[in-house]
C-alpha positions in Angstrom: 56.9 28.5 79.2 56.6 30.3 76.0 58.2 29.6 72.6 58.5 32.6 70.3 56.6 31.9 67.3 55.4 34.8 64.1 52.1 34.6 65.8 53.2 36.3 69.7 55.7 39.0 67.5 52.4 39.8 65.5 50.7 40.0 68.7 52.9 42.4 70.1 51.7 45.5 67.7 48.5 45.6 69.2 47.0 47.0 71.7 48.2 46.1 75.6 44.4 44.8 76.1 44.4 42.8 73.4 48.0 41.7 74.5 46.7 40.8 77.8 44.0 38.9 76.5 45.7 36.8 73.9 48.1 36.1 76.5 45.8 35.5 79.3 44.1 32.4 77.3 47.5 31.5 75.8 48.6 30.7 79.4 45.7 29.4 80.6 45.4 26.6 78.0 49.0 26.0 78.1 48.9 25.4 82.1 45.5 23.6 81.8 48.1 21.0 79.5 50.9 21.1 81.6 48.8 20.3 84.4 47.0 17.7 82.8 44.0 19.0 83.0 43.4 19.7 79.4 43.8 15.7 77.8 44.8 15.4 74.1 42.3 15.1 72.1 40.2 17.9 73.6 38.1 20.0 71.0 39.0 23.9 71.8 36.0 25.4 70.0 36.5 29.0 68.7 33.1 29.8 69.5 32.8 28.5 73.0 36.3 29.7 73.5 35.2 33.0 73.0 32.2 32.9 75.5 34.1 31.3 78.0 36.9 34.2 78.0 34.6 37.3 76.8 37.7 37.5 74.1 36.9 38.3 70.1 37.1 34.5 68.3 39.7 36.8 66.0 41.8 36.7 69.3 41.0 32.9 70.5 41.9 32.4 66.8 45.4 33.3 67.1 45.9 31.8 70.6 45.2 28.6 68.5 47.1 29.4 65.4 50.2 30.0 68.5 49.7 26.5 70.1 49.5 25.1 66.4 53.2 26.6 66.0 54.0 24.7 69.0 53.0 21.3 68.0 50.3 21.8 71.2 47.1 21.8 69.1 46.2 20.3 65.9 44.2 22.4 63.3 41.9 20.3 61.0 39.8 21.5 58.2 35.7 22.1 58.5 36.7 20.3 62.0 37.9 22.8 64.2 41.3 22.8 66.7 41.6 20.1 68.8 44.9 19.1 71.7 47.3 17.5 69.6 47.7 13.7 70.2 50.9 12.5 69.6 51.0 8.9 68.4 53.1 6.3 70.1 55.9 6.7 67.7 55.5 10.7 67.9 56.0 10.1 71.3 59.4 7.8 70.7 60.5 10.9 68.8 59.6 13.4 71.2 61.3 11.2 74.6 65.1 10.3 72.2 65.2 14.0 71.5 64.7 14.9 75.3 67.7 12.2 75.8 69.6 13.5 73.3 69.6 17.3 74.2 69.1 17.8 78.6 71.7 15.9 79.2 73.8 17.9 77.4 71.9 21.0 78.6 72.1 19.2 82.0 76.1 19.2 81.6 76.4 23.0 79.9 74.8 24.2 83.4 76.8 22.4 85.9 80.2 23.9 84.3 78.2 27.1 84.1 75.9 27.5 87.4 75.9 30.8 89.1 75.0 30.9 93.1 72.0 33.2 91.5 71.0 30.2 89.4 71.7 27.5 92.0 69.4 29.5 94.4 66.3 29.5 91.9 66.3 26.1 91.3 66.6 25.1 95.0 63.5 27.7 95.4 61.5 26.1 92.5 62.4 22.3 93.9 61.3 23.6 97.5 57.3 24.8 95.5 57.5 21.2 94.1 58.0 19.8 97.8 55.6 22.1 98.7 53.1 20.7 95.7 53.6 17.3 97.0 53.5 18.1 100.4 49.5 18.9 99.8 48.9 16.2 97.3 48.2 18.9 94.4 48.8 17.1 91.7 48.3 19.4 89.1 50.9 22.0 90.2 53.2 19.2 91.3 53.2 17.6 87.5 53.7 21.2 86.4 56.0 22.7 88.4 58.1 19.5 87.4 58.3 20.0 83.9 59.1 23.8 84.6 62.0 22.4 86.2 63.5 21.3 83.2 62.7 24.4 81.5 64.6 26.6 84.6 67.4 24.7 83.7 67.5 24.6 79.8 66.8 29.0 80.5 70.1 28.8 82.6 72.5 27.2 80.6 72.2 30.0 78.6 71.6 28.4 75.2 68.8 29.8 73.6 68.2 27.5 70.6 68.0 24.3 72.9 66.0 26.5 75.6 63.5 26.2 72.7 63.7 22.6 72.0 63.5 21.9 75.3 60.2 23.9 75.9 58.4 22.5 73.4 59.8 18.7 74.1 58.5 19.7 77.9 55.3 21.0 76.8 54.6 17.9 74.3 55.3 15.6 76.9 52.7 16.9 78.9 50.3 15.4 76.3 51.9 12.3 76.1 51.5 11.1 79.5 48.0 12.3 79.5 47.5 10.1 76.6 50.0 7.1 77.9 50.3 7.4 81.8 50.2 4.1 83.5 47.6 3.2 86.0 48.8 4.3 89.3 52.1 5.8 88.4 54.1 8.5 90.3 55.1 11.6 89.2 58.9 12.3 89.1 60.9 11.1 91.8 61.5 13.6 94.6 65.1 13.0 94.7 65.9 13.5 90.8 66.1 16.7 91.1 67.7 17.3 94.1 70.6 15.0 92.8 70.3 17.4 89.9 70.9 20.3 91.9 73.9 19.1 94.0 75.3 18.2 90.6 75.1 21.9 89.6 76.4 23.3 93.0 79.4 21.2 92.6 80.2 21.9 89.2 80.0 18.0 88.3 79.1 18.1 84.7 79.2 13.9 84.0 77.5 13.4 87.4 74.4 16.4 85.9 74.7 14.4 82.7 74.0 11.1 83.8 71.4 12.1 86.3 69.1 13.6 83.7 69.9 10.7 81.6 68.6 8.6 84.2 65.7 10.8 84.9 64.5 11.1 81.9 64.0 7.0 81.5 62.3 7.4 84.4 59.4 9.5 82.9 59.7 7.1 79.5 59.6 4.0 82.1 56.3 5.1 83.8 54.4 5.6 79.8 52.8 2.2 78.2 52.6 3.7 74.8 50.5 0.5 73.7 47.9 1.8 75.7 46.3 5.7 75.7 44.3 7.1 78.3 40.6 8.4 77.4 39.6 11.2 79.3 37.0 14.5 78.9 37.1 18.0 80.0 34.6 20.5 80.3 35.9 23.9 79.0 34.5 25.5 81.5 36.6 23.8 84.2 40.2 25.5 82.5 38.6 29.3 82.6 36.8 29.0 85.9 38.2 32.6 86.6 36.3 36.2 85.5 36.2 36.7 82.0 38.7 38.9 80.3 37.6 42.4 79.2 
């Protein structure tokens, strides 16, 4: 779930190790959010960073300068990078612009859908069962919101394919920051209904369905009310250290 941004193209003229590391605690910060294991608010020390990954700061630097571009981390002055925290009305923004666009996107794909892209989606829905079915709810809140990305990626509109990932990615911090007490990830049936939608070619039906989806996630956020929670660094890179 990437967004291209002057920072990965710059990244690209180095070295394949230094791509691989750049990219190896890109992804892993970016999953920790989607997961919502990584809470906003979370200080992302250069420093510690560094130790925790065996990468140069210069490279945990611009993994940070990367997920500044993307609205994903906040970069303060004498204060380090911290997880962006949207603010209730930052949120608003972020949930009418999902309303506004995936519908639409939702729509473009029905009239579009090719058995090859019908076939992924039912695969990825199937690992989201699958999530569910051993009550991992990290990978069942992520593989959710790389749903909606699959499908933006398939309608074949590259410019709201990047709207879309970031609006995915940001709402990720949102509900860590807003999620209600007790509520449920995404119904289990949303998508499938999705899905069907596409397979028939019913563009209104895919359009009202992610209409109707998406008020869902914005009905199960009390954006009075945000969630504290901690983190331990060490928890996000539990795995060796990159060379």
């Amino acid at each position: 779930m990437d967004i291209t941004s002057p920072l990965a193209d710059a990244d690209k003229s180095g070295s394949d190790e230094t791509r691989a590391s750049v990219e190896h605690i890109y992804e892993s910060l970016l999953r920790a959010m989607l997961e919502h294991r990584l809470p906003a608010g979370t200080k992302l020390g250069e420093e510690r960073l560094a130790e925790l990954t065996g990468a140069s700061r210069s490279r945990v630097r611009q993994v940070l300068g990367r997920l500044a571009h993307e609205n994903l981390v906040t970069l303060i002055p004498n204060r380090g990078a911290f997880v962006a925290s949207p603010s209730p009305e930052e949120a608003l923004h972020v949930l009418q612009t999902r309303r506004i666009v995936e519908p639409e996107v939702a729509a473009a794909l029905a009239e579009n859908a090719t058995p090859t892209a019908i076939e992924r989606l039912r695969l990825h829905i199937e690992e989201e069962g699958a999530a569910r079915a051993r009550a991992d709810r990290a990978a069942t809140i992520r593989l959710s919101g790389e749903f909606h990305v699959l499908v933006a990626q398939m309608a074949g509109n590259p410019i709201l394919e990047k709207i879309v990932v970031e609006m995915v990615s940001r709402t990720s911090l949102i509900i860590t920051l807003y999620d209600r007490p007790l509520a449920n990830t995404c119904p289990d049936c949303d998508h499938e209904n999705l899905l069907k939608a596409f397979e028939s070619g019913d563009a209104q039906t895919a359009r009202h369905t992610m209409l109707h989806h998406l008020k869902h996630i914005e009905e199960s956020l009390a954006l009075h009310f945000a969630v504290e929670r901690t983190v331990r660094l060490e928890d996000i890179f539990a795995r060796p250290k990159v060379r």
